[in-house]
C-alpha positions as CSV (number, residue, x, y, z in Angstrom):
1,X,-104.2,-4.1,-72.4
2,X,-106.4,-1.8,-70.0
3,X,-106.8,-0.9,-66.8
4,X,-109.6,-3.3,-64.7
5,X,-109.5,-1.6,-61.3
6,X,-107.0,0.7,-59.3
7,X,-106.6,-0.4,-55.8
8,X,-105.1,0.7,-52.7
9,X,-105.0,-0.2,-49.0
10,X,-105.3,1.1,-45.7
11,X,-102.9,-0.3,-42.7
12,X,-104.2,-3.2,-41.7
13,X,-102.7,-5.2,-38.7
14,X,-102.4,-8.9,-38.4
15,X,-101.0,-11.4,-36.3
16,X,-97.6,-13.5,-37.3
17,X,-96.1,-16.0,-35.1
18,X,-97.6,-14.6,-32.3
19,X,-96.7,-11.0,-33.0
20,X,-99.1,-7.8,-34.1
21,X,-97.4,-6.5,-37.2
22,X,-99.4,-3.9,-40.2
23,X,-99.5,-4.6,-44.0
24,X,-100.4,-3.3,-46.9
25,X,-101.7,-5.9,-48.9
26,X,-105.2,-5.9,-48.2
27,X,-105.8,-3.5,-51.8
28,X,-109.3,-2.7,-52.5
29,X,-111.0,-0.9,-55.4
30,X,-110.7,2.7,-54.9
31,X,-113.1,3.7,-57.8
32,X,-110.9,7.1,-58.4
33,X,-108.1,7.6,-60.6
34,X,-104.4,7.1,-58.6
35,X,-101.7,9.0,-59.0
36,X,-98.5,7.2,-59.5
37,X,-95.2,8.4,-57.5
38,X,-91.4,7.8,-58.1
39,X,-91.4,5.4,-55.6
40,X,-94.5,4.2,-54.8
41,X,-98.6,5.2,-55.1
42,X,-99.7,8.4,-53.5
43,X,-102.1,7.2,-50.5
44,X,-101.1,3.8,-50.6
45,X,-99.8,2.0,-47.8
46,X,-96.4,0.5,-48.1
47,X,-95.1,-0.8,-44.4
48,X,-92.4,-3.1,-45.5
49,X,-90.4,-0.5,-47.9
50,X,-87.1,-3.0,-47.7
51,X,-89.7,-5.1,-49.9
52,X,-92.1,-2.9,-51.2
53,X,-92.0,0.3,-53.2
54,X,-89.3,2.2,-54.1
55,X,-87.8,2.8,-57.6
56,X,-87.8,-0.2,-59.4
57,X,-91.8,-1.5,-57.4
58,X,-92.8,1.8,-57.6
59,X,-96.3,0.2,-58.6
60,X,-97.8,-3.5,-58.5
61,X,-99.6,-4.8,-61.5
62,X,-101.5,-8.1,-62.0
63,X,-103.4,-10.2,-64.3
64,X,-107.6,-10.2,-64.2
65,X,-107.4,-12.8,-66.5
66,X,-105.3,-15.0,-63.3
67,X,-108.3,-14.3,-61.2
68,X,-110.5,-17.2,-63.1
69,X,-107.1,-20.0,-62.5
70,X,-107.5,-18.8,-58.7
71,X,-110.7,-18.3,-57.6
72,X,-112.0,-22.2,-57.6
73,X,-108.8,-22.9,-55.3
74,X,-110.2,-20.5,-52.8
75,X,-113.8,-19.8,-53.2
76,X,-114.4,-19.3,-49.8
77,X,-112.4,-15.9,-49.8
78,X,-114.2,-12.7,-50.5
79,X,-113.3,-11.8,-53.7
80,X,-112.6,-8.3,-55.5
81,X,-110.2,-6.7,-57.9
82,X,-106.7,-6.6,-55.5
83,X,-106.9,-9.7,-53.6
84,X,-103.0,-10.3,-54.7
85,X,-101.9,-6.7,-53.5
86,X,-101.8,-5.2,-56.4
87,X,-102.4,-1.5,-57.1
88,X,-103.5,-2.0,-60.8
89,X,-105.2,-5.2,-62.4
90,X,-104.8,-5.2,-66.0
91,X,-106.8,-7.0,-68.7
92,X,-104.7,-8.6,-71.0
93,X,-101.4,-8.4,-69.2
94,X,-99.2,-11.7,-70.0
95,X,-96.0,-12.2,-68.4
96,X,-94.9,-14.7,-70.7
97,X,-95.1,-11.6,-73.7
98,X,-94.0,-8.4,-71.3
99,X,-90.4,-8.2,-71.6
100,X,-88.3,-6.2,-68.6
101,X,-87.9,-3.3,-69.7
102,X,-90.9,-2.7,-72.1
103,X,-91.9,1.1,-71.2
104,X,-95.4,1.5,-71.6
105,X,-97.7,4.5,-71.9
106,X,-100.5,4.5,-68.6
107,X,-103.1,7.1,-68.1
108,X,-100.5,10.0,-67.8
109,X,-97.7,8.0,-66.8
110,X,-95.1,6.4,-68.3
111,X,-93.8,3.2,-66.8
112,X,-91.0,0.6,-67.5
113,X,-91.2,-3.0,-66.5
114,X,-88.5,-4.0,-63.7
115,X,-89.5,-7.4,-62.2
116,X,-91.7,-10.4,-61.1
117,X,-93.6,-10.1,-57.7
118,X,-91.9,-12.6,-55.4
119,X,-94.3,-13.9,-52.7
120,X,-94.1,-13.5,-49.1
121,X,-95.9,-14.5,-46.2
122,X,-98.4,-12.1,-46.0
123,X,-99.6,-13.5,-49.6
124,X,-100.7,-16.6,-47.6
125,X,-101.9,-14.2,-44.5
126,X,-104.5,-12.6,-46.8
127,X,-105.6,-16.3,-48.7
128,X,-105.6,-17.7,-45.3
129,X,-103.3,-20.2,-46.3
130,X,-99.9,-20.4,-46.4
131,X,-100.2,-23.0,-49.7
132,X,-100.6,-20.0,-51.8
133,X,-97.1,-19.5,-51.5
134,X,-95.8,-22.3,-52.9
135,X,-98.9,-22.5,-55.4
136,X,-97.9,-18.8,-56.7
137,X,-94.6,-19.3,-57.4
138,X,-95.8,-22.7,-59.3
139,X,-98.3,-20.8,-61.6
140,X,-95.6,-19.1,-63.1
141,X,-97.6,-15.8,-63.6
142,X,-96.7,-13.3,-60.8
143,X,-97.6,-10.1,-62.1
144,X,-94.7,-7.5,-62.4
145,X,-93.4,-4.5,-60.8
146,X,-93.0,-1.3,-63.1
147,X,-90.4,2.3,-62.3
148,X,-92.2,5.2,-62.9
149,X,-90.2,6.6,-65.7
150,X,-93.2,10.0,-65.8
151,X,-95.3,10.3,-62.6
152,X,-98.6,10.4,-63.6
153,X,-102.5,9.4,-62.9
154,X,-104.2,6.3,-63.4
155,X,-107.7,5.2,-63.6
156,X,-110.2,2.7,-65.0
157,X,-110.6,2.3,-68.4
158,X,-106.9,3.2,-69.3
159,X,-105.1,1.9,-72.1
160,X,-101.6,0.0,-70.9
161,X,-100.0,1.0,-74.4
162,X,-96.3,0.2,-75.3
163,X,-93.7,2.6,-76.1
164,X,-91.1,0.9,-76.8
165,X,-90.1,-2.6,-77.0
166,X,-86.7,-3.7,-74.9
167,X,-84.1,-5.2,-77.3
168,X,-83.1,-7.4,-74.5
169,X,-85.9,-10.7,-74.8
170,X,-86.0,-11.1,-71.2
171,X,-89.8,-11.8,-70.4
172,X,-91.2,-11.4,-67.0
173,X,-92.2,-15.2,-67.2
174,X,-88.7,-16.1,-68.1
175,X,-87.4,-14.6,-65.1
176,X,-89.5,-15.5,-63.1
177,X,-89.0,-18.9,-63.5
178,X,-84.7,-19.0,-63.6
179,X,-85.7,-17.0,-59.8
180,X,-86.9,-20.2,-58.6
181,X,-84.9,-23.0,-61.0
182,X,-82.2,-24.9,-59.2
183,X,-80.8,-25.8,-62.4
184,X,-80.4,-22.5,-64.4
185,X,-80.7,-22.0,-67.7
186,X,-77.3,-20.4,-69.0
187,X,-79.6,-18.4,-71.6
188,X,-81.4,-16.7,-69.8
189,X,-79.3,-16.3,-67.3
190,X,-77.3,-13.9,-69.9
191,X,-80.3,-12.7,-71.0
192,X,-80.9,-11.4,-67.1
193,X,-77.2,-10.6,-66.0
194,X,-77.4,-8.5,-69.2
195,X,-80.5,-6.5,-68.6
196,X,-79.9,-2.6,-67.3
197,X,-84.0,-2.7,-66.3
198,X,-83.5,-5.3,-63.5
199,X,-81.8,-3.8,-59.9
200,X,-78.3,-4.1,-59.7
201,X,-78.3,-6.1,-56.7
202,X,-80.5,-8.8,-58.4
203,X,-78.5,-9.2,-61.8
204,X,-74.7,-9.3,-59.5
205,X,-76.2,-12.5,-57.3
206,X,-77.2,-14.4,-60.7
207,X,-73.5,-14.2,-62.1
208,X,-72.4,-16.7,-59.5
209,X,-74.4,-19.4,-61.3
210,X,-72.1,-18.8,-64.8
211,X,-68.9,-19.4,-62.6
């Protein structure tokens, strides 16, 4: 896997339901090297930090290879590396192979996966559709968050290599898809209730669904 682009983004204010609000999510190319932080990316914008950034999305990462299964849906948006808010886009990246808790070896960093990117709103606010949404989460392939194990820089060209492989078989995909399942598999619900990588908070509200 290697690094495609590093993007960030300036404040940028919209218009929801009738209300000015900022956001992050418009991530462009920065052609520089960035420097990843314990809880997010250094001169990044992160508005919504209930959401975004933090320990466990310390940094978004996404598929290039997603951009060919999106672009013909939209080809009337202005495309570049970041459209989907993420800070890094990553050639080769397959969330049906990256298991939570992989830690992988990036530029100087060293990063562990933590989870799926759940879409909001402001997904469909930068497609100009509020389809996407639904489309996204269909796909299957979200991208993933990663907790920045070694704080460290970042640019073009990098190697994502891994470290070392979690014993727990929990893939990103996996996930992913029991997040949105109304009927839940019970084997990877273990798998997730089991799995020290994923927040707390995310592995307690699953266990109601062994009951």
């Amino acid at each position: 896997m290697k690094i495609i682009a590093t993007n960030i983004g300036k404040p940028t204010t919209i218009t929801w339901n009738g209300k000015e609000e900022k956001t992050g999510i418009y991530k462009y190319p920065t052609h520089s090297p960035i420097f990843l932080g314990e809880s997010d990316v250094l001169n990044d914008t992160v508005i919504d930090r209930k959401h975004h950034g933090g320990e466990n999305k310390a940094c978004y990462l996404f598929s290039s290879e997603a951009y060919s299964y999106w672009k013909p849906l939209y080809p009337n948006l202005n495309w570049n590396w970041g459209m989907f808010g993420e800070n890094l886009t990553v050639e080769g990246l397959n969330e049906a192979k990256i298991r939570i808790g992989d830690i992988y070896k990036l530029g100087t960093a060293v990063v562990q996966i933590s989870q799926p990117r759940e879409p909001c709103y402001k997904l469909g606010i930068r497609f100009k559709s509020s389809r996407v949404i639904k489309q996204f989460i269909n796909h299957g392939y979200p991208g993933t968050y990663v907790k920045v194990i070694q704080k460290g820089e970042v640019k073009t060209g990098d190697n994502f290599i891994l470290q070392k492989q979690s014993p727990n078989e929990l893939t990103i995909k996996n996930f992913y898809k029991l997040l949105f399942d109304k009927e839940k598999n019970k084997d990877i619900l273990k798998l997730a209730i089991q799995n020290e990588a994923l927040p707390q908070y995310k592995r307690d509200k699953l266990k109601k669904y062994l009951l």
